[in-house]
N, CA, C and O of each residue as an XYZ file, in Angstrom:
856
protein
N     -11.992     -6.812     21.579
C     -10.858     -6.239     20.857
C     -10.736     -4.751     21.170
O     -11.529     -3.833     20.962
N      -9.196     -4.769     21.875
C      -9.532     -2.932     21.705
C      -8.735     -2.509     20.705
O      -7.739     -3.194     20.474
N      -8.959     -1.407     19.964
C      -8.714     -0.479     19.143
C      -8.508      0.582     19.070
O      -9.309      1.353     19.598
N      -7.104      1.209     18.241
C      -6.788      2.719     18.715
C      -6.175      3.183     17.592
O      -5.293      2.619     16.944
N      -6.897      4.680     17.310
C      -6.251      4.973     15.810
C      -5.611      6.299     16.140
O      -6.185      7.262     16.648
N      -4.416      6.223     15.803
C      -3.910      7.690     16.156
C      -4.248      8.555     15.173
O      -4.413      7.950     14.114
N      -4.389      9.519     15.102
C      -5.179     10.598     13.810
C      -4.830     12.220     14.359
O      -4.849     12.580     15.536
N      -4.505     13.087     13.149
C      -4.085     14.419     12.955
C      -5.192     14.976     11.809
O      -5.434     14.484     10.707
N      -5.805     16.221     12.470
C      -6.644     16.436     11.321
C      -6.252     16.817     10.104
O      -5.123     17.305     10.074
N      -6.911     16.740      8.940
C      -6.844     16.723      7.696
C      -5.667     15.826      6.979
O      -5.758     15.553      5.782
N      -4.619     15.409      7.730
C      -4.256     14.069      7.276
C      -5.313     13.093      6.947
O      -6.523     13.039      7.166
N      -4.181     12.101      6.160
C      -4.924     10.646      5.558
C      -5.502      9.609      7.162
O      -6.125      8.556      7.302
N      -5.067     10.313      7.832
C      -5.977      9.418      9.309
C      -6.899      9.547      9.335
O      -7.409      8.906     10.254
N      -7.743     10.243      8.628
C      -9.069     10.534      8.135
C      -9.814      9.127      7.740
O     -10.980      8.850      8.022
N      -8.864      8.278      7.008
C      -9.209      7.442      6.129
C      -9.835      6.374      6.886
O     -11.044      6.162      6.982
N      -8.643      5.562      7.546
C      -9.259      4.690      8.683
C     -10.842      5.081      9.750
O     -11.841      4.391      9.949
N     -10.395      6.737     10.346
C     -11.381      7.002     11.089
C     -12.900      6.773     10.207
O     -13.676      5.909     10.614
N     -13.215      7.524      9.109
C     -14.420      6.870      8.381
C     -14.814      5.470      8.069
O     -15.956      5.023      8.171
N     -13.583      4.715      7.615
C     -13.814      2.906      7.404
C     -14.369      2.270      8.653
O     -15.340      1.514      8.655
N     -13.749      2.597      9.607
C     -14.201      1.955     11.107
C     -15.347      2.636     11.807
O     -15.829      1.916     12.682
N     -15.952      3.864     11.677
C     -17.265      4.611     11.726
C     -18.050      3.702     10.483
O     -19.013      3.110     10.972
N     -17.948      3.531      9.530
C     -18.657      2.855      8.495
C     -19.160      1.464      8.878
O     -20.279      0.996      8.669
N     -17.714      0.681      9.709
C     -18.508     -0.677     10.036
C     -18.347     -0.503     11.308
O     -17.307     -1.044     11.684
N     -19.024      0.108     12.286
C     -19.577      0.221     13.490
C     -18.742     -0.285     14.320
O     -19.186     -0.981     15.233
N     -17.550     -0.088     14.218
C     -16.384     -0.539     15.340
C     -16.431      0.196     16.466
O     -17.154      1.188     16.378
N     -15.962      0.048     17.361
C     -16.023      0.507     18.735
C     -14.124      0.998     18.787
O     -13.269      0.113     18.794
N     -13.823      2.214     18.812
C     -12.278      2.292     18.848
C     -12.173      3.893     19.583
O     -13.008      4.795     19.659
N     -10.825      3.791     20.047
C     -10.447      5.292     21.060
C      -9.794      5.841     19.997
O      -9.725      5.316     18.886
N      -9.273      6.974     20.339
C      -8.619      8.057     19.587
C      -7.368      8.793     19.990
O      -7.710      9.577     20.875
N      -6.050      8.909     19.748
C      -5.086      8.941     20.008
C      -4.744     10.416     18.971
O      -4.312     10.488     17.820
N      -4.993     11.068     19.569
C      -5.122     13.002     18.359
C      -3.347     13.522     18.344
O      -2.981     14.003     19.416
N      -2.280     13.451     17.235
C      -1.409     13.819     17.327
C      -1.070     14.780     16.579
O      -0.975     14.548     15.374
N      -0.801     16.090     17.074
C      -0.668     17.533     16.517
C       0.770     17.528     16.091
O       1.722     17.750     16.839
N       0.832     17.231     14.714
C       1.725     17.619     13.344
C       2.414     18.441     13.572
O       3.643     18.379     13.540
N       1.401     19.858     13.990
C       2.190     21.109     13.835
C       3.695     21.289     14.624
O       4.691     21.943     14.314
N       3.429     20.513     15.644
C       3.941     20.677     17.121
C       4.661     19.098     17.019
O       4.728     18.349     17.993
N       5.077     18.820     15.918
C       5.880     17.459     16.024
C       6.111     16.610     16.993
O       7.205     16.304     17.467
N       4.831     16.147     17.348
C       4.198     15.334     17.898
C       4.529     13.704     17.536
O       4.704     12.737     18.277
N       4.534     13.818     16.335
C       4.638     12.461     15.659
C       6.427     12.071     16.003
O       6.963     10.997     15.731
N       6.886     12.889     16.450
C       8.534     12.905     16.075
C       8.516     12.046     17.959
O       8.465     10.820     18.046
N       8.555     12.731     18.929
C       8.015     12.066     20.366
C       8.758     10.952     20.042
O       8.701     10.336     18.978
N       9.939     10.548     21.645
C       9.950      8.830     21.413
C       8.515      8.160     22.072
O       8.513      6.937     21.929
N       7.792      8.474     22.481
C       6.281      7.650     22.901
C       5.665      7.231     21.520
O       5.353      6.086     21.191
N       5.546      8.424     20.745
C       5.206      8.497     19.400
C       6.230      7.567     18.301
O       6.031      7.096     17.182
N       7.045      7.572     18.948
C       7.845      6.643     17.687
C       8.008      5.049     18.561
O       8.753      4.226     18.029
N       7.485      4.757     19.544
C       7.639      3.518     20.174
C       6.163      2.676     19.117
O       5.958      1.638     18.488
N       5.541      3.794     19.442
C       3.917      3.305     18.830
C       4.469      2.873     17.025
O       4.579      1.768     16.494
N       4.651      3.890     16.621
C       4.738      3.914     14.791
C       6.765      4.735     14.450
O       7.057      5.803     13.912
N       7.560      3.813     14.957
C       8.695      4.113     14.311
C       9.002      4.871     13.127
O      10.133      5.309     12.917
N       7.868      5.068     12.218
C       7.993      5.768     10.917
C       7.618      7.399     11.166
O       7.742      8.292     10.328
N       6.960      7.581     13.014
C       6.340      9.128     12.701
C       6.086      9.376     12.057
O       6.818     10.289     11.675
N       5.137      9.146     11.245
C       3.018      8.705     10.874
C       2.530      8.546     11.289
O       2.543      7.912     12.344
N       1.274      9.300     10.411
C      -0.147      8.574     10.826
C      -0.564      8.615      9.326
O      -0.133      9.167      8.314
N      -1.877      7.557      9.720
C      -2.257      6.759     11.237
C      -1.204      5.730     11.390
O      -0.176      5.523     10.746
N      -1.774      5.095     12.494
C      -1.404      3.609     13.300
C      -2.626      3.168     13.441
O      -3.393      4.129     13.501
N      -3.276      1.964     13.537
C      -4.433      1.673     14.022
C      -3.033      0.441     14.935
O      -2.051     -0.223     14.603
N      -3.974      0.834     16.435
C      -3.121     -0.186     17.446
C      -4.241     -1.567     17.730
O      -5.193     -1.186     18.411
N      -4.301     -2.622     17.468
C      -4.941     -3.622     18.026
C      -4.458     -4.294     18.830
O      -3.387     -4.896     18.748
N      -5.250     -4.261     19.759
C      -4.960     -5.457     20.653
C      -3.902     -5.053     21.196
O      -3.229     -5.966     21.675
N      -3.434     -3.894     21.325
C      -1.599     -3.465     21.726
C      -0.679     -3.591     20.642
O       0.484     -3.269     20.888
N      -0.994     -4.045     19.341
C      -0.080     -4.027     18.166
C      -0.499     -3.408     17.474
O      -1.684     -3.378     17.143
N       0.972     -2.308     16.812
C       0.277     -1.027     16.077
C       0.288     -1.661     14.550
O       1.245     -2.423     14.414
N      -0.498     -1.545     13.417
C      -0.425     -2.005     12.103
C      -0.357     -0.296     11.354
O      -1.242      0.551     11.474
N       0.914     -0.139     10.612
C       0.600      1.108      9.883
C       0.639      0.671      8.443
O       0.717     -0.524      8.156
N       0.568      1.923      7.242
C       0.439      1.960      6.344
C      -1.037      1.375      5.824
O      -1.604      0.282      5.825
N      -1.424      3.158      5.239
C      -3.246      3.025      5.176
C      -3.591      2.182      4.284
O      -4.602      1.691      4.786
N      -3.389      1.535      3.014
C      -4.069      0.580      2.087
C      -3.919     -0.979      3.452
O      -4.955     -1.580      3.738
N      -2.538     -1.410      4.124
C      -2.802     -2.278      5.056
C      -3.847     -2.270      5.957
O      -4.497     -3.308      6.080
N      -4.227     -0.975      6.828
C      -5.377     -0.444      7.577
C      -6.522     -0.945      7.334
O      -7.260     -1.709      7.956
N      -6.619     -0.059      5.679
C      -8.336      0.018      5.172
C      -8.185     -1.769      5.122
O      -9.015     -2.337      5.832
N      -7.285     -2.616      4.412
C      -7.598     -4.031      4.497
C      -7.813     -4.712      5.333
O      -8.551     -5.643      5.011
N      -7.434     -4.696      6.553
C      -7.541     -5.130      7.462
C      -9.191     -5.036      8.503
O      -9.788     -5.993      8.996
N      -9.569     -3.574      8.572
C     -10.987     -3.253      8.502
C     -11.822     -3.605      7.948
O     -12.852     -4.061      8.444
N     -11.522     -3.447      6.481
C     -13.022     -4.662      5.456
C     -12.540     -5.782      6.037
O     -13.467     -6.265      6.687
N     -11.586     -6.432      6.135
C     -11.519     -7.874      6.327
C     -11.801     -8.679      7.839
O     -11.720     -9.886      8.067
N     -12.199     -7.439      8.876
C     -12.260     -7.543     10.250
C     -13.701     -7.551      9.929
O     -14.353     -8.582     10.096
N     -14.199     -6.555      9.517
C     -15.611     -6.424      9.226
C     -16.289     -6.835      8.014
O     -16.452     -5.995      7.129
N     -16.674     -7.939      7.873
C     -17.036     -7.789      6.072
C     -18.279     -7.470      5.862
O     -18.689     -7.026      4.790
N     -19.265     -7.756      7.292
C     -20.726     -7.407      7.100
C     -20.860     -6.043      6.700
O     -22.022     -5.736      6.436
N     -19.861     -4.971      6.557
C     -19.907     -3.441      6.068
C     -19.632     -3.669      4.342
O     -19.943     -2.915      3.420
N     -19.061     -4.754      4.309
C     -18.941     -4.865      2.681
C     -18.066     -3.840      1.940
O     -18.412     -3.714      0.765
N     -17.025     -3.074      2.309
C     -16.030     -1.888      2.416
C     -15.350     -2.132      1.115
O     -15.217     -1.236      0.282
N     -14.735     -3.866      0.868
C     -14.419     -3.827     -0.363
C     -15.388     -4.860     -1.249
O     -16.202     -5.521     -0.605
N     -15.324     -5.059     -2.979
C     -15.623     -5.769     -3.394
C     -15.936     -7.200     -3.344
O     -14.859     -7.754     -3.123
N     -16.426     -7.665     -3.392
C     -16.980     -9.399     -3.011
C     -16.390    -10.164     -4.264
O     -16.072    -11.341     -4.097
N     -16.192     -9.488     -5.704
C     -15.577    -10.294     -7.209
C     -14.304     -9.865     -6.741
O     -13.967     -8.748     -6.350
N     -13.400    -11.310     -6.873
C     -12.203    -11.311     -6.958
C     -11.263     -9.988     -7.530
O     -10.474     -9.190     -7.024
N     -11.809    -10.236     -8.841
C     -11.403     -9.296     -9.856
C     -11.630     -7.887     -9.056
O     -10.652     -7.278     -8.622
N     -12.729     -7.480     -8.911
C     -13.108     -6.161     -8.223
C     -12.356     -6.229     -6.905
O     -11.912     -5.208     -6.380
N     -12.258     -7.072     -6.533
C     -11.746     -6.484     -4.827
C     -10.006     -5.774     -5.132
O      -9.453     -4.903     -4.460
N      -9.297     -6.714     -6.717
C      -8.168     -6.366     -6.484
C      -7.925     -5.432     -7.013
O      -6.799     -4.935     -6.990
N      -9.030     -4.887     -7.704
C      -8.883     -3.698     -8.715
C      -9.345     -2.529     -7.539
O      -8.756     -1.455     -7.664
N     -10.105     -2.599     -6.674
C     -10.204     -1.460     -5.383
C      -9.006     -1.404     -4.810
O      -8.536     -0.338     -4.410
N      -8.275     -2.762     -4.693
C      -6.430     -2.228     -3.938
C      -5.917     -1.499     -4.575
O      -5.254     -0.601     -4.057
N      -6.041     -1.625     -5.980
C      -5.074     -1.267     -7.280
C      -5.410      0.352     -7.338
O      -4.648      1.147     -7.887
N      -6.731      0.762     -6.658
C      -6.810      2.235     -6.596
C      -6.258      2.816     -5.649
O      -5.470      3.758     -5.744
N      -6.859      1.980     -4.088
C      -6.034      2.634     -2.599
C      -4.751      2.765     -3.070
O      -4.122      3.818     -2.963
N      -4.256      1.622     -3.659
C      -2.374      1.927     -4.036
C      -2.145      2.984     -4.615
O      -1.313      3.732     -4.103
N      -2.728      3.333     -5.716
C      -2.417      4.344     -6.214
C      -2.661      5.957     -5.688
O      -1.871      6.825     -6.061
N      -3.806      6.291     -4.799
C      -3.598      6.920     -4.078
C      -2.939      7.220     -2.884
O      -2.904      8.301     -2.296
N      -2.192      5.692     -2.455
C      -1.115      6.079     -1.949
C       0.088      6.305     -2.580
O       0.669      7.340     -2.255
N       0.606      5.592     -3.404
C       2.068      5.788     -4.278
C       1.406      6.904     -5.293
O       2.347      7.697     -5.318
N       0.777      7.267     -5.827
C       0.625      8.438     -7.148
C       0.199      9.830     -6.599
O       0.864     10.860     -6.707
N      -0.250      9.782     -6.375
C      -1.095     10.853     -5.790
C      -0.495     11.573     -4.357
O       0.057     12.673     -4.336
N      -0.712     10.773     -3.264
C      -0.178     11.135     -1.866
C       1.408     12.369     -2.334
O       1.656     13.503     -1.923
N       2.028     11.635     -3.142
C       3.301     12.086     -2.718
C       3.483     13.423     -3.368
O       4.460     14.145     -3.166
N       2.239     13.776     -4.352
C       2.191     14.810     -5.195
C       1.339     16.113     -4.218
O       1.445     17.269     -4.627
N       0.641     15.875     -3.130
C       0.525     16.470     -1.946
C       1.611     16.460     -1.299
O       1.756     17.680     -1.376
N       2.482     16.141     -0.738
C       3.300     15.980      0.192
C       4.157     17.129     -0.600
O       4.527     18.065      0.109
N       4.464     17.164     -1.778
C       5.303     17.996     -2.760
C       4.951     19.396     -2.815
O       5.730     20.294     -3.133
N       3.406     19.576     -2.400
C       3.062     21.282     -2.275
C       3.246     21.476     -0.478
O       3.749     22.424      0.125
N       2.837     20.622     -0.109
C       2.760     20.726      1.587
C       4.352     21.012      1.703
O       4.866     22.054      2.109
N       4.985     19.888      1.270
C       7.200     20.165      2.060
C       7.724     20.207      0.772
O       8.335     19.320      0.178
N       7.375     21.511      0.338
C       8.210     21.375     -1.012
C       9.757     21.275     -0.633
O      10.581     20.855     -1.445
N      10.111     21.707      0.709
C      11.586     21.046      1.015
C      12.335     19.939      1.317
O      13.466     19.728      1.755
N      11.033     19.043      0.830
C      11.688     17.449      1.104
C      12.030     17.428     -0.090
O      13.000     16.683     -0.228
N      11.587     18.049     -1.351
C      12.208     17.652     -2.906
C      12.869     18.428     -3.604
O      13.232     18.145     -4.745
N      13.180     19.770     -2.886
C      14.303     19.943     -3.442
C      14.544     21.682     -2.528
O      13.776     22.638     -2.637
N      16.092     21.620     -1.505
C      15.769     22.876     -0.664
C      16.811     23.586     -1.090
O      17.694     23.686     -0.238
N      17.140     24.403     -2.655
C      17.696     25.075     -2.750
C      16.935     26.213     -2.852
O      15.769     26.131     -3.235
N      17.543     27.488     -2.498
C      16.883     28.899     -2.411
C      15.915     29.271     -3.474
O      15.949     29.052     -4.685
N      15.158     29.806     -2.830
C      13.758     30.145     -4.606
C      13.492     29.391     -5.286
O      13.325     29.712     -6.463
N      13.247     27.414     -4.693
C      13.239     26.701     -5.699
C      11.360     26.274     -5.366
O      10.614     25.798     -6.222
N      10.936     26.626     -3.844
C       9.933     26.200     -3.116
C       8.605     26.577     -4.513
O       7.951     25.695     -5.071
N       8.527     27.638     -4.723
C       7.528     27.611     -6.020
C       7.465     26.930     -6.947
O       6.305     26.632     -7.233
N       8.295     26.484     -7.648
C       8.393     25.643     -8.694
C       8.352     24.480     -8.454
O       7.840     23.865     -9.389
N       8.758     23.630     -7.337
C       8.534     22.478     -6.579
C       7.069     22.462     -6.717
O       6.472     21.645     -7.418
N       6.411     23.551     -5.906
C       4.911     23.766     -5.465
C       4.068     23.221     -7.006
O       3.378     22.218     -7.188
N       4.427     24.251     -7.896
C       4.011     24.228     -9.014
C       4.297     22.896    -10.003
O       3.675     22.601    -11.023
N       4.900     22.517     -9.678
C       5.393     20.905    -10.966
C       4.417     19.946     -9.676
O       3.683     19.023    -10.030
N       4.509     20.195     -8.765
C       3.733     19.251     -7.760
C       2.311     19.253     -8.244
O       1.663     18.214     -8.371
N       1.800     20.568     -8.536
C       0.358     21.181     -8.896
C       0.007     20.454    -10.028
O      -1.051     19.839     -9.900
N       0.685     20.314    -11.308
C       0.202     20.065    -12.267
C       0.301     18.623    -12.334
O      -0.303     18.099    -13.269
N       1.027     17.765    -11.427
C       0.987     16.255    -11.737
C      -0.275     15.729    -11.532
O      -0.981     14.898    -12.105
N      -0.460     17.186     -9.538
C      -1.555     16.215     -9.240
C      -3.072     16.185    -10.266
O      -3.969     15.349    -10.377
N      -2.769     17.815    -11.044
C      -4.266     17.686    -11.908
C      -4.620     16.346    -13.141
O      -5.662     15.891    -13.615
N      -2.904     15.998    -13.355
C      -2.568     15.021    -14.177
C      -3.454     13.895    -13.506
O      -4.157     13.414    -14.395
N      -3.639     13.439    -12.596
C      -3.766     12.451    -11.811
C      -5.121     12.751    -11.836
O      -5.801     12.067    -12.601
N      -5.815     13.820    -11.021
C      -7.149     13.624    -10.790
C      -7.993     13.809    -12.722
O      -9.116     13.368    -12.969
N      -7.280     14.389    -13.571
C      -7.700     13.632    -14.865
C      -8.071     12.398    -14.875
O      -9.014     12.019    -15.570
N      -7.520     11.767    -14.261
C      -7.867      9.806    -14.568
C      -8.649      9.540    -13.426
O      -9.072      8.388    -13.523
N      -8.995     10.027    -12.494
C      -9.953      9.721    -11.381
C     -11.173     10.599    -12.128
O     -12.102      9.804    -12.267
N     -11.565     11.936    -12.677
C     -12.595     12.528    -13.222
C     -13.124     11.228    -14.836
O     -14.160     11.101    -15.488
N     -12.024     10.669    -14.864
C     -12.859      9.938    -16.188
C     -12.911      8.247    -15.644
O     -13.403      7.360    -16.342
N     -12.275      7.993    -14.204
C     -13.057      6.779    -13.545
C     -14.611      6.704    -12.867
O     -15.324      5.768    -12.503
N     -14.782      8.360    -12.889
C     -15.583      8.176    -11.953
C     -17.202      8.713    -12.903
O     -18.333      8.764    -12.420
N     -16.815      9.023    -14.226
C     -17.625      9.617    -15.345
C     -18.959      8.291    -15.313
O     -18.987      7.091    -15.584
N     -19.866      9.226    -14.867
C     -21.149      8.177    -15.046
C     -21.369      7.191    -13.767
O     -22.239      6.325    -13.859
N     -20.696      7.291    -12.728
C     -20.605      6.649    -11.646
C     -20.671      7.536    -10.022
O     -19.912      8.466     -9.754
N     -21.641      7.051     -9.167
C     -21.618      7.577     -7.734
C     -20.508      7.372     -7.276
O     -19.975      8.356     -6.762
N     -19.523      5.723     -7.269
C     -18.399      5.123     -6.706
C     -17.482      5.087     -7.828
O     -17.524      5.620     -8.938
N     -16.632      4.315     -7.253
C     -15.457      3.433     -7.841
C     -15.580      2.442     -8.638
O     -15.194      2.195     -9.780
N     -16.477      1.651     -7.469
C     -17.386      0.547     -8.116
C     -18.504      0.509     -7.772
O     -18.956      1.402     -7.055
N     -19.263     -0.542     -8.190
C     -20.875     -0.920     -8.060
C     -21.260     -0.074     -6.558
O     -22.485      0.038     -6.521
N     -20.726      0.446     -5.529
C     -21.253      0.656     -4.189
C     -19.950      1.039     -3.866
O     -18.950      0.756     -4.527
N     -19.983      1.697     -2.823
C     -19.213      2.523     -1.659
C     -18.278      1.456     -1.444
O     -18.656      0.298     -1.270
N     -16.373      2.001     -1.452
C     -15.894      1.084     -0.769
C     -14.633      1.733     -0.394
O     -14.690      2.928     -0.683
N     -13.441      1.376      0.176
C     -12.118      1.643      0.841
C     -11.905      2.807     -0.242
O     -11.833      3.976      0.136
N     -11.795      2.426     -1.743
C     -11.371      3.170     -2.329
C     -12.117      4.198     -2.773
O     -11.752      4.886     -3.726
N     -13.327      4.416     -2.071
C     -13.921      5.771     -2.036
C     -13.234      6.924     -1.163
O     -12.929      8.070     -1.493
N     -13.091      6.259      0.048
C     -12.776      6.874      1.086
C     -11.246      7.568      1.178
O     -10.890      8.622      1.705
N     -10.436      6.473      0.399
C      -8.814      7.040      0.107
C      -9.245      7.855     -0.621
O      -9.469      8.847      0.073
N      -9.546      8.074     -1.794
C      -9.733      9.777     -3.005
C     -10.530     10.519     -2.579
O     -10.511     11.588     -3.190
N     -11.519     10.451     -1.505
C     -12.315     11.408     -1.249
C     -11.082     11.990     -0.052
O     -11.538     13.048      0.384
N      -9.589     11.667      0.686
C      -8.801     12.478      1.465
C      -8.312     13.255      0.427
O      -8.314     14.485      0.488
N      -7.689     12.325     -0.983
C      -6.895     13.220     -2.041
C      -7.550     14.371     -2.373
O      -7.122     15.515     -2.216
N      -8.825     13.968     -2.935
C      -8.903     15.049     -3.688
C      -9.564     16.741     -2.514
O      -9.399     17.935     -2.764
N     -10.124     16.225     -1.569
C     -10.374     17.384     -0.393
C      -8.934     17.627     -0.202
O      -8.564     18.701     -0.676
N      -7.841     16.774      0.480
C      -6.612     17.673      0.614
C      -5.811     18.568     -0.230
O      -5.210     19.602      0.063
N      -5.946     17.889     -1.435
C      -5.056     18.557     -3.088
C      -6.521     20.228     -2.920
O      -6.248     21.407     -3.143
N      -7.733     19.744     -2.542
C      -8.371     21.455     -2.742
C      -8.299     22.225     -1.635
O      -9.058     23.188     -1.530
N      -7.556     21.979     -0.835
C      -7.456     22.492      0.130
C      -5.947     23.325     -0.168
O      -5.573     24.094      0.718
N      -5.220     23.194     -1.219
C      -4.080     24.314     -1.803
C      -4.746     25.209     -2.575
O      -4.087     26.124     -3.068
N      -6.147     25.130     -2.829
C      -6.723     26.407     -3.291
C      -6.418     26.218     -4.702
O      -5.884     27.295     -4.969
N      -6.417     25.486     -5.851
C      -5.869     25.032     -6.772
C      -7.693     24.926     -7.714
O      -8.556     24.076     -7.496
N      -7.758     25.978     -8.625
C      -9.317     25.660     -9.392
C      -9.490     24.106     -9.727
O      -8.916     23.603    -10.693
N     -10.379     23.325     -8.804
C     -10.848     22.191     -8.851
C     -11.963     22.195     -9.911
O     -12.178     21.194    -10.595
N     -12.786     23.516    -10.063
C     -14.160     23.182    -10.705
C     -14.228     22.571    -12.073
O     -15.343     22.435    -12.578
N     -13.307     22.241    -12.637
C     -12.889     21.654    -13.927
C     -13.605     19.871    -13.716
O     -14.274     19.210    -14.510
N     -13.238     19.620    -12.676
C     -13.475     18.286    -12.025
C     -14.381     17.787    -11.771
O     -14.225     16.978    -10.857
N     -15.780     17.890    -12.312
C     -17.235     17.376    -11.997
C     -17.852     16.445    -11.504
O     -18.959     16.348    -10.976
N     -16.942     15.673    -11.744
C     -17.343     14.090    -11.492
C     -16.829     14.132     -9.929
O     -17.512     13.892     -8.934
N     -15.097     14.593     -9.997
C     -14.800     14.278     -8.571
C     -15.086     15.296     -7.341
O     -14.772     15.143     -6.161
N     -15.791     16.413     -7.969
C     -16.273     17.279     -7.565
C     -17.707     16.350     -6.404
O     -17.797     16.116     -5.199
N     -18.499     16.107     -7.497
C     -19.391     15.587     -7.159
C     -19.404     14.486     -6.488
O     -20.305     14.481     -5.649
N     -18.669     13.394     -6.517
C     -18.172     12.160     -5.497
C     -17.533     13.204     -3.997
O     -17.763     12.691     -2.902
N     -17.129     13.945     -3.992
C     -16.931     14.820     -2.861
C     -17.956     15.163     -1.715
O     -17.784     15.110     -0.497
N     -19.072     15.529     -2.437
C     -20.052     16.105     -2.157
C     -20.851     14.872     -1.931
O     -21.514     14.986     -0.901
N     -21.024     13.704     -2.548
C     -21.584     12.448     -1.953
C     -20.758     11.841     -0.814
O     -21.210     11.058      0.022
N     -19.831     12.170     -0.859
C     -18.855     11.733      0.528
C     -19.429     12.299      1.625
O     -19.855     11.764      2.649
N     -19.376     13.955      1.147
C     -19.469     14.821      2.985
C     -21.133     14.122      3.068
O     -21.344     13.952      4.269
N     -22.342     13.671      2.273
C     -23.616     13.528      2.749
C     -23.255     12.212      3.526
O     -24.142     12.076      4.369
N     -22.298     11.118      3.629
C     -22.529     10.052      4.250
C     -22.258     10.642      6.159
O     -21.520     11.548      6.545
N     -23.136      9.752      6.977
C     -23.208     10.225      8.506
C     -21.425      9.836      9.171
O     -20.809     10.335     10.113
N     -21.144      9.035      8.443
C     -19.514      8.926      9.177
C     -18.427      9.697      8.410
O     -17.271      9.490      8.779
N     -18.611     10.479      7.487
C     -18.095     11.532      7.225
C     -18.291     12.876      7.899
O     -17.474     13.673      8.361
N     -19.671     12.895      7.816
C     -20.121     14.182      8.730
C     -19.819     14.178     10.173
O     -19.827     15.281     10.719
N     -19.441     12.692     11.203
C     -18.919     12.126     12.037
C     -17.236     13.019     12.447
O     -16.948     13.743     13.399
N     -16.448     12.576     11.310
C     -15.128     12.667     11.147
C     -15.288     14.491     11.000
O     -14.731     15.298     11.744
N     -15.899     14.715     10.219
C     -15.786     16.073     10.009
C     -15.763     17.036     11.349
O     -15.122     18.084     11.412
N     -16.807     16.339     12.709
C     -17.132     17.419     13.515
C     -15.855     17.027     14.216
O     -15.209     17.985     14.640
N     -15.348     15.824     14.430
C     -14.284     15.363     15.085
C     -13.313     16.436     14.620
O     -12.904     17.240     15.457
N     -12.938     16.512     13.446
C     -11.803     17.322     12.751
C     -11.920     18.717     13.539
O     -10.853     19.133     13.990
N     -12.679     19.237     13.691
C     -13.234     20.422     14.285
C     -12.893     20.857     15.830
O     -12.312     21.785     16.392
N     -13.543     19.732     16.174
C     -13.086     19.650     17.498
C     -11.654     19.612     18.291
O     -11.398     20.312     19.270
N     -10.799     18.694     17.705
C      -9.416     18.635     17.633
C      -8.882     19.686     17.409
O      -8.071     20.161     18.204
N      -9.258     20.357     16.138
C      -8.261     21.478     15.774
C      -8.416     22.725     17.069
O      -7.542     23.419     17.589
N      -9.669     22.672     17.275
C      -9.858     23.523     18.537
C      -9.181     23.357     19.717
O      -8.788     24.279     20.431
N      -9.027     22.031     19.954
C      -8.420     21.189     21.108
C      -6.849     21.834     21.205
O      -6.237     22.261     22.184
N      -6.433     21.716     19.690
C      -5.100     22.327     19.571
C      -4.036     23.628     19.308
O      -2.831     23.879     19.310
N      -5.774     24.479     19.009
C      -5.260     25.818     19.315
C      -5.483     26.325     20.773
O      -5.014     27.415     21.102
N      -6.041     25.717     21.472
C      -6.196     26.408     22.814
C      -4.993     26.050     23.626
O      -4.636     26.623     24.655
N      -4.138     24.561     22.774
C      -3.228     24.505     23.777
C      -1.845     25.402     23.366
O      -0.771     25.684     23.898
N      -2.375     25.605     22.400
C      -0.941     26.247     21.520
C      -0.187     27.889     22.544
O       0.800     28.485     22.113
């Protein structure tokens, strides 16, 4: 099987790249620089029509949208055990990836383009700011899921890996996180796993890759 994940650093392509480092997949890397609207490309839109990332391409067919991704990975791999094995639990780990994609994601996207939600003059702060406080709204209910717990659930799974992009990207607006202990600390158990620290040097590397061409 070959495999190909297109990925931009500090995007949610992050997500896939750790799931498939986690269960020892063998896959190439397809690095598309955001800055430089890259994703916009008709090559780039032959691959993922939506200009996004990721794509994970199999086999020559691209599958997007990350909760589809991460499923598809536990379910390619199950000997990694990525999601829950109880019914109940496996659907309650979707029920989180979802929500960090529909709840959360878009409340980043709202400080990142505050001109996708609303581009009248001097409105970009207040956008920024109503964006700010939903997302603390939000990681409220992830700091009291995660109260008394290393994971999500019983062990490491998809839906570790989706909130550990949220909540590093949402602190990456510089926004006082330290209120957040719990998800503070699930953070910090994230960067100790080796396919995080993996992704991380990758991230590094790329970004370098892309200022030299700049």
């Amino acid at each position: 099987m070959q495999l190909t994940l297109t990925y931009s650093p500090i995007a949610c392509s992050l997500v896939p790249y750790i799931l498939l480092t986690e269960a020892g997949a063998a896959f190439d890397l397809l690095p598309v620089n955001l800055a430089r609207r890259e994703n916009l490309n008709p090559e780039y839109l032959r691959v993922n029509p939506k200009g996004k990332v990721p794509a994970l391409i199999i086999d020559g067919v691209p599958l997007t949208e990350n909760v589809a991704i991460q499923m598809w990975i536990a379910r390619q791999y199950p000997q990694a055990q990525l999601l829950p094995a109880d019914p109940l639990e496996y659907v309650r780990a979707i029920s989180v990836m979802a929500w960090c994609a529909a709840g959360i994601h878009p409340k980043l996207t709202q400080q990142q383009r505050p001109e996708r939600y609303c581009d009248l003059p001097g409105t970009a702060d207040n956008v920024c700011a109503l964006g700010s406080h939903s997302l603390f709204e939000l990681f409220d209910l992830a700091e009291a899921m995660l109260a008394g717990r290393e994971w999500f659930f019983e062990t490491f799974s998809c839906a570790d890996v989706y909130f550990y992009w949220c909540f590093r990207r949402g602190s990456l607006f510089k926004p006082d996180v330290s209120g957040f202990s719990n998800c503070m600390a699930h953070l910090q158990r994230m960067e100790r796993r080796p396919s995080v620290q993996k992704l991380l040097a990758y991230e590094k590397q790329v970004q370098a890759d892309f200022a030299s061409a700049a």
